[in-house]
C-alpha positions in Angstrom: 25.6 -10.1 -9.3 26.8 -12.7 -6.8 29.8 -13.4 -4.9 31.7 -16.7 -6.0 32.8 -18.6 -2.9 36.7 -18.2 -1.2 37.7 -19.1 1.8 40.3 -17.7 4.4 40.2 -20.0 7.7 37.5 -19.4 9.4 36.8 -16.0 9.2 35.7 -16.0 5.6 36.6 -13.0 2.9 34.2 -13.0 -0.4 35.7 -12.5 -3.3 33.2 -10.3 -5.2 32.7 -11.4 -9.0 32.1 -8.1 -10.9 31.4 -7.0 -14.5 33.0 -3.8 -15.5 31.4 -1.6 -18.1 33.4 0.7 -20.3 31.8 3.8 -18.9 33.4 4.7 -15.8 31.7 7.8 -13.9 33.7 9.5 -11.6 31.7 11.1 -8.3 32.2 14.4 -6.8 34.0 13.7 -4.0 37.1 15.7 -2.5 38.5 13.2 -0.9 39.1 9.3 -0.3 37.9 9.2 3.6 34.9 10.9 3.0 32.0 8.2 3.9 30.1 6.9 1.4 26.6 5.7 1.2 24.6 2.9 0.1 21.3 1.1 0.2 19.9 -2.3 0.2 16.5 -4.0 -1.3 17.3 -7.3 1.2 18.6 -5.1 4.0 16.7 -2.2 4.0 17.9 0.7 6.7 21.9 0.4 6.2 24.0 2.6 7.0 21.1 4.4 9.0 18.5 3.9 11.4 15.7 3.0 9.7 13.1 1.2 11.0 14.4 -2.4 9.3 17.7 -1.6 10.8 19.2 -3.8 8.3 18.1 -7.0 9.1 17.0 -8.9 6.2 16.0 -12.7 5.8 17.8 -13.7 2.5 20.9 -15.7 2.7 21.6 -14.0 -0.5 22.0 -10.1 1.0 22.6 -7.2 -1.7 23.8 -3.8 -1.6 24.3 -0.7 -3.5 27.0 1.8 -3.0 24.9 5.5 -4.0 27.8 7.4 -3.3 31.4 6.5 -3.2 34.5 8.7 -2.0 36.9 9.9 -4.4 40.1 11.9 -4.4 39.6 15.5 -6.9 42.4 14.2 -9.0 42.2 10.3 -9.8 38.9 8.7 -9.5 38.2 5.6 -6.9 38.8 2.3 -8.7 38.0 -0.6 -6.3 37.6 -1.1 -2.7 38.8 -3.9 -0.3 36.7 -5.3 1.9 36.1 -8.4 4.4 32.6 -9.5 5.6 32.9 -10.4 9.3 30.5 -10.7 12.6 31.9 -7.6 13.9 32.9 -4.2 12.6 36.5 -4.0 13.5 38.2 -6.2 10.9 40.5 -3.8 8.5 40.3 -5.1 5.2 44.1 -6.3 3.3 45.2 -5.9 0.1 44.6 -9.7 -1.0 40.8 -8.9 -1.4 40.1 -6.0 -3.5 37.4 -5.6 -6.4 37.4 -3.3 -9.2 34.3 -0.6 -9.1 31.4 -1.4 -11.7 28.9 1.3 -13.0 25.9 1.3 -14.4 25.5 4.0 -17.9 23.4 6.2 -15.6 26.1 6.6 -13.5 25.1 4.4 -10.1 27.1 2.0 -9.2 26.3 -1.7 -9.3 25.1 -3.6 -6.0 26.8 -6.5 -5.1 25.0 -9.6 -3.8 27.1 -12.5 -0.7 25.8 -15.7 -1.1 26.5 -16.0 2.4 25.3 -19.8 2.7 27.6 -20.9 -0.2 30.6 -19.0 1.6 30.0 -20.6 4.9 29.2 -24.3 3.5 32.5 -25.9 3.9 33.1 -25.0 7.1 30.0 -27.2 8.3 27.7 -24.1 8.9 23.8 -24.4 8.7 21.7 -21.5 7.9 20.7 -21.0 11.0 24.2 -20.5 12.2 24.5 -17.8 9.6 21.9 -15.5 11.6 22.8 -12.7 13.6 24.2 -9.3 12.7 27.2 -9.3 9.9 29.5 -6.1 9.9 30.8 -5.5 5.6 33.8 -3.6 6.3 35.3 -1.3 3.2 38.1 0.9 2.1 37.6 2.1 -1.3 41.3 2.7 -3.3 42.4 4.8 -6.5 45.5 4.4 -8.9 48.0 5.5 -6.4 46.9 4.9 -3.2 44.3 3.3 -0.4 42.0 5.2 1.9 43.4 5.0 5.6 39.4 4.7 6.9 37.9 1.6 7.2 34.1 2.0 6.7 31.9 -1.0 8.3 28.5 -1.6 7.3 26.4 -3.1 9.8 23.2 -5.6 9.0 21.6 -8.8 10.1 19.9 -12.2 9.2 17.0 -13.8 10.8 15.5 -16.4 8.9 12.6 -17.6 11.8 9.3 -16.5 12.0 8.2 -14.8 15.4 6.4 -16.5 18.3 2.6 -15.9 17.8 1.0 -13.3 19.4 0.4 -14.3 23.4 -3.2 -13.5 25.3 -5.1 -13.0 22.0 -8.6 -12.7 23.1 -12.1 -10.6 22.5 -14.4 -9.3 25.4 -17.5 -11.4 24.3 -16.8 -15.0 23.6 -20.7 -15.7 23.1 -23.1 -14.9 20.3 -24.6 -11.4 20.5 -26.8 -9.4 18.2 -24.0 -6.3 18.7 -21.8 -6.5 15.7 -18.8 -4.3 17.9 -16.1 -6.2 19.2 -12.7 -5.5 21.1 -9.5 -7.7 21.1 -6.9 -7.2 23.2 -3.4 -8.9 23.3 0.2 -9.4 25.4 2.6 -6.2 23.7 5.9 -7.8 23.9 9.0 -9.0 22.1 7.8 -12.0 19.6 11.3 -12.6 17.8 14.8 -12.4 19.9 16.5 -11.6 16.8 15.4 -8.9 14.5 13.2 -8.0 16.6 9.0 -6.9 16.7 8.1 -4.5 14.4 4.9 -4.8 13.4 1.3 -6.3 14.6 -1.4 -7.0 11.5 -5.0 -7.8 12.2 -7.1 -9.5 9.9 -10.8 -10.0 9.4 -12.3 -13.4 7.8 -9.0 -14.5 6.1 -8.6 -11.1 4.1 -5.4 -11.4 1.5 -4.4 -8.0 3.0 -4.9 -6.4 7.1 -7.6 -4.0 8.1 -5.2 -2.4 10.6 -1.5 -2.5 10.7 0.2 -1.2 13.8 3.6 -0.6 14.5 5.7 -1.1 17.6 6.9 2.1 17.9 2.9 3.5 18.5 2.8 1.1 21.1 5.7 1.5 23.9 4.5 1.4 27.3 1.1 0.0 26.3 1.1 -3.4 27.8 -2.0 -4.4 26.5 -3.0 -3.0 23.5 -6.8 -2.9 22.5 -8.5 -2.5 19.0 -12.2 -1.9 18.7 -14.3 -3.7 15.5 -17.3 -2.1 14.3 -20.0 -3.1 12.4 -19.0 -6.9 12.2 -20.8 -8.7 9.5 -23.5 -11.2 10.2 -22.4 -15.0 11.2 -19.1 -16.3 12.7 -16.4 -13.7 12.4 -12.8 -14.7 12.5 -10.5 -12.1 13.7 -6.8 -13.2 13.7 -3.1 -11.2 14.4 0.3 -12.0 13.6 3.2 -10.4 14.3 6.4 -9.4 11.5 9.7 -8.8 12.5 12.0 -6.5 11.3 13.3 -9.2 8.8 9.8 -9.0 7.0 9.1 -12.6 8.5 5.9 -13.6 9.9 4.3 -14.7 12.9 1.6 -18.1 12.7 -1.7 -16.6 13.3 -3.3 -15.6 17.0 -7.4 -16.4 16.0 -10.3 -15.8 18.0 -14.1 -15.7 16.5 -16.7 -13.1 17.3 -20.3 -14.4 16.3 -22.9 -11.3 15.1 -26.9 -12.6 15.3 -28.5 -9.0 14.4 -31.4 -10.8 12.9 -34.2 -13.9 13.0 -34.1 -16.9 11.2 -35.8 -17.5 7.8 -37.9 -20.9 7.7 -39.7 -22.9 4.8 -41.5 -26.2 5.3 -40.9 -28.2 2.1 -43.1 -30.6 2.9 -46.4 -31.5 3.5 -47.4 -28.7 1.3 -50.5 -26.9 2.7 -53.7 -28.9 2.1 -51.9 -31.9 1.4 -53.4 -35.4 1.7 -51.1 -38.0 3.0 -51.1 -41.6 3.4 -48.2 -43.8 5.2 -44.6 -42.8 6.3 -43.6 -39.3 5.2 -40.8 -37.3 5.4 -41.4 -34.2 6.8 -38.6 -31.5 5.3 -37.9 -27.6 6.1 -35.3 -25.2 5.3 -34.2 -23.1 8.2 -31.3 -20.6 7.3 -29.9 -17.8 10.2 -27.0 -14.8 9.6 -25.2 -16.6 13.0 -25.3 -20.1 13.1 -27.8 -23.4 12.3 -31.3 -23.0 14.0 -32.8 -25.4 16.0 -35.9 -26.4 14.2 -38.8 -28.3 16.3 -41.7 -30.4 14.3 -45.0 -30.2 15.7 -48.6 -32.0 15.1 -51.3 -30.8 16.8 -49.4 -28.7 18.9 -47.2 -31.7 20.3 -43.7 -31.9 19.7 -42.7 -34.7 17.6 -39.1 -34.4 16.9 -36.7 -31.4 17.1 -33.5 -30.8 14.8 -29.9 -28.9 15.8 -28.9 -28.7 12.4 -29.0 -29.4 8.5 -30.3 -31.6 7.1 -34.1 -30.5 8.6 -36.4 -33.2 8.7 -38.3 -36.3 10.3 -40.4 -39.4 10.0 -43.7 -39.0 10.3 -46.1 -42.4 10.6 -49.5 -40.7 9.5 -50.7 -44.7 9.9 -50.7 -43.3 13.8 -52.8 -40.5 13.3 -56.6 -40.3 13.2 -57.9 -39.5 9.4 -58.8 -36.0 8.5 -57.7 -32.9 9.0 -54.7 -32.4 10.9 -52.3 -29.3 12.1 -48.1 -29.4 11.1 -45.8 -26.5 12.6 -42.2 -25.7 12.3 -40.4 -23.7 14.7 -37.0 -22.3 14.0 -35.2 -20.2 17.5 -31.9 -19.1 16.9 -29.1 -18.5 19.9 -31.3 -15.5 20.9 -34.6 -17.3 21.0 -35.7 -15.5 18.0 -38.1 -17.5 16.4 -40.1 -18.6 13.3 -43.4 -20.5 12.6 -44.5 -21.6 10.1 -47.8 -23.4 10.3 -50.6 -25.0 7.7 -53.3 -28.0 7.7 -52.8 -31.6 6.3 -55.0 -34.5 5.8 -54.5 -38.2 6.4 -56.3 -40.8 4.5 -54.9 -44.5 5.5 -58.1 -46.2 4.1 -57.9 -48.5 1.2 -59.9 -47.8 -1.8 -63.0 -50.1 -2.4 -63.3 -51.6 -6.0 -66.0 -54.5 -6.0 -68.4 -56.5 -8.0 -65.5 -56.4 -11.1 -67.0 -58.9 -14.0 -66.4 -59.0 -18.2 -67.8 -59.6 -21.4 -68.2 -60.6 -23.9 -65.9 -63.6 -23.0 -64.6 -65.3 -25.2 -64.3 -62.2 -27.4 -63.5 -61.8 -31.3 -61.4 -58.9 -31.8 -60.4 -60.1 -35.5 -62.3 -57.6 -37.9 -64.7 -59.3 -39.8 -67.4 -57.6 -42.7 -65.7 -54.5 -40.6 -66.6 -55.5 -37.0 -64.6 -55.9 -34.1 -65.5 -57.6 -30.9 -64.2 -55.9 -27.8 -64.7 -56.7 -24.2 -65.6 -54.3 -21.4 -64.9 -54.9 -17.4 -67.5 -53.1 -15.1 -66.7 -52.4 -11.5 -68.0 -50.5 -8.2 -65.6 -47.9 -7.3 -66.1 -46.9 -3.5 -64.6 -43.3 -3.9 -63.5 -40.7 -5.9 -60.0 -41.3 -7.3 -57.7 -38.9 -9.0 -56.2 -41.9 -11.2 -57.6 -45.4 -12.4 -56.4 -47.4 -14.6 -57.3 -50.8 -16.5 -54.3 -53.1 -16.9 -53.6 -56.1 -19.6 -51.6 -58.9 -19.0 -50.4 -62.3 -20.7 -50.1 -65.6 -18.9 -46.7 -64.7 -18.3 -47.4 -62.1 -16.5 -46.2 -59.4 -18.8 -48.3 -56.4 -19.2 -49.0 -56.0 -22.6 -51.8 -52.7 -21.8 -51.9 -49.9 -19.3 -55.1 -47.6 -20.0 -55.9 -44.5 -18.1 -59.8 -44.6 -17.9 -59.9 -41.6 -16.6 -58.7 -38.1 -14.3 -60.7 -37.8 -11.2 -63.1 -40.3 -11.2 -66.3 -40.3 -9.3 -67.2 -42.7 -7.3 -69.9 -45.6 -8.6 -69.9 -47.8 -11.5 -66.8 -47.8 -13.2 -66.4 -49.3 -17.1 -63.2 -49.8 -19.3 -62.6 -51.6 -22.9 -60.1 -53.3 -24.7 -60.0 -54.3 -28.1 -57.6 -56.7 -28.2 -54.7 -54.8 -29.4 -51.2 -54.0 -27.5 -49.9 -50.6 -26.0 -48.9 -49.9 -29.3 -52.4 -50.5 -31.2 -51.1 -53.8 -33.0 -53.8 -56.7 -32.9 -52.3 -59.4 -30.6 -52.2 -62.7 -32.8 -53.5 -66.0 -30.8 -52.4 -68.3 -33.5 -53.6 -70.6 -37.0 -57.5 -71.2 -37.0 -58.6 -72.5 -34.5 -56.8 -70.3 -31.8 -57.2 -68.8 -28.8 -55.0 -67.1 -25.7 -56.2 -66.3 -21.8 -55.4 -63.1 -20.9 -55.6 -61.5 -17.4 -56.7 -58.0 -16.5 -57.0 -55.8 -13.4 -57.9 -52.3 -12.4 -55.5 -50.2 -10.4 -56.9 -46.9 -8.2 -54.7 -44.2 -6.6 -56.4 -41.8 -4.2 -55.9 -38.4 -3.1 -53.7 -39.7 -0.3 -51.7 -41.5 -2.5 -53.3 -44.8 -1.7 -53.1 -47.6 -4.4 -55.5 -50.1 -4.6 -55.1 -53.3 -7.0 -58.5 -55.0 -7.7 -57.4 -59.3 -8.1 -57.2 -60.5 -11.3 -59.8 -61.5 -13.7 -59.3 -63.3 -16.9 -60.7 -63.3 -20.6 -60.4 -65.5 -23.9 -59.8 -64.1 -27.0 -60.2 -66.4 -30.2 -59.9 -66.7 -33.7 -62.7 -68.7 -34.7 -66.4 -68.9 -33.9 -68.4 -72.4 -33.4 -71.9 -72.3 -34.8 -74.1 -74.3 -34.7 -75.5 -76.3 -38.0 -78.0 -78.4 -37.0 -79.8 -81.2 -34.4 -76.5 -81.4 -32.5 -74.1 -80.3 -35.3 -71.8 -77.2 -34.6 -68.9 -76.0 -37.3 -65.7 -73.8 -36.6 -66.1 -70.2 -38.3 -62.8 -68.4 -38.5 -63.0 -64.6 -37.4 
């Protein structure tokens, strides 16, 4: 429960708000002076000298009376009390509180809103820090214990100063995954005092090594040895926590482990490649430590070397002889460890020869008549073997209306391809009423092993719907197909 706010002047008496259950539980105790104990979850180490010693970092401080002193014959009722900066006021008569117990039989703790008692006389938080003295006299029907009994504790609200000097013996990469950090041992918090250091490894939720102050005195520079430091960039950090449980920023400083050698992939060219153009060259280059360096070779001449991600370059194969040439990638980490990988490509910048391209028929009658269709067929010299040709249809407007694949790998020499007048999807392309009759261009297209394309230029060819045949001595007549 909390205390509601009263004020006396300016030395402040709480008025403790308190429910009283109807099962009152009277201690053992033989007298009223006898001292009594207690314990607090905000304050931890009242009334001893525990390592907290009291100090807490709640405005809101609670505390629990375990035992309370009691005359044989009438059982303690209340106490008086007064919560003041030091342990000699007495508390009077005007401030006393009736005792409330739980059914077990403990007595309930109170809890002094200390910043709601202290607001109207202009203090801040920070002027409530400090040590606070609650002084008690507990009293029974008939009479008030003579001995005051003061309960000592503090507030400290402020983190510590970080950690001072926070450094590791090797600041460099190494391949040894032991390190040692070392810092200033001193006071971090004028207050409540230093009471712990915590050391953390790569941002862990909870410290691999907690030390307290008291297995430190005399050591001015303290000294904790890491073993076995995972692979990569290590962050090692410390803080420092007060006795008020509060926390220090962190003190960092990285250890870099490099136990192994990088791992390397060239993406591309892939081995035996043929290559035509500008190219991007691509690798992947991963290490445990840090980015390699990766340096592109040709021929055994460097040709462009890369610090980091992403791995690659421009390569102008037009500035290369043809045939067969060699590509390496090197990737060195901070050791000089270092991995090749090596393989052959081939450049081919040569355009593909296609020559002596004709037609025919042309005109052409693709119409089906008595069950016959005319189609057309274009003949051509192809100078090499291709991987892909095809034959391509167009209308006046330039639309494509056909794309045929002749053929896969195609030797080189006399080349043919047909077309019976119908679009991509098979339908016969209509030229108009009798007579009628549409031009038509066509081309062949050649991609080499290099990825070369050639276009041939375009030719052209008639299709109509009609025939003229002749009839006599200079006499012809228009035949619909």
């Amino acid at each position: 429960m909390k205390l509601s706010r009263s004020t006396i002047g300016r030395t402040l008496v709480a008025a403790l708000t308190l429910v009283c259950l109807t099962a009152v539980v009277t201690p053992a105790y033989a007298s009223l002076e006898d001292t009594p104990t207690a314990e607090s979850s905000t304050n931890p180490g009242v009334g001893d000298d525990a390592w907290r010693e009291a100090w807490g970092n709640s405005l809101d401080p609670d505390f629990t009376f375990t035992a309370v002193p009691s005359d044989s014959d009438s059982p303690t009722i209340g106490f008086l009390y007064t919560l003041t900066r030091t342990p000699s006021a007495v508390p009077t008569d005007a401030y006393r509180e009736g005792i409330s117990w739980d059914p077990a039989g403990a007595m309930l703790g109170h809890t002094f809103d200390l910043d709601g008692l202290y607001a109207d006389q202009g203090l801040t938080p920070s002027d409530l820090q400090g040590r606070w003295s609650l002084n008690v006299r507990f009293f029974n029907a008939s009479k008030i214990a003579a001995t005051t009994w003061h309960l000592p504790f503090g507030i400290d609200l402020e983190p510590p100063t970080p950690v001072r000097d926070f450094t590791t013996n090797v600041t460099l990469p190494t391949q040894s995954a032991r390190r040692t950090v070392t810092w200033t041992n001193d006071e971090y918090d004028s207050l409540a005092g230093t009471w712990f250091y915590h050391l953390y490894l790569n941002d862990a939720v909870t410290p691999f090594l907690s030390l307290p102050l008291s297995s430190l005195l005399w050591i001015p520079k303290p000294t904790v040895t890491l073993e076995d430091l995972p692979p990569g960039v290590n962050k090692i950090s410390i803080e420092v926590e007060d006795r008020a449980t509060n926390r220090s920023p962190m003190a960092t400083v990285y250890a870099t482990v490099d136990p192994g050698w990088p791992e390397l992939t060239v993406d591309s060219p892939s081995p035996g490649e043929w290559i035509s153009g500008v190219r991007t060259i691509a690798a992947t280059a991963t290490d445990d430590a840090c980015n390699p360096t990766v340096t592109y070779k040709i021929d055994g001449a460097v040709k462009e070397t890369d610090a980091g991600p992403p791995y690659s370059f421009t390569l102008d194969s037009r500035k290369l002889k043809a045939g067969r040439h060699t590509f390496s990638a090197v990737a060195t980490d901070l050791f000089g460890h270092a991995r090749t990988v090596t393989r052959d490509f081939y450049v081919d910048n040569t355009p593909i020869s296609i020559s002596s391209m004709s037609d025919s028929p042309d005109p052409f009658y693709p119409i089906i008549d008595d069950g016959v269709r005319d189609t057309m067929t274009v003949k051509a010299y192809l100078g090499e073997t291709v991987p892909a040709l095809s034959f391509e249809i167009f209308d006046q407007t330039g639309t494509m209306l056909v794309r045929q694949y002749i053929w896969h790998n195609v030797k080189a020499g006399w080349v043919s391809a047909t077309w019976n007048g119908t679009d991509q999807a098979g339908t016969t392309i209509e030229v108009g009423d009798i007579p009628g009759s549409a031009t038509f261009k066509y081309r062949l297209r050649a991609v080499d092993r290099a990825g070369n394309i050639t276009t041939t230029g375009f030719g052209t060819t008639e299709i109509r719907n009609y025939e003229i045949v002749p009839v006599g001595p200079g006499k012809v007549k228009v035949v619909p197909r």
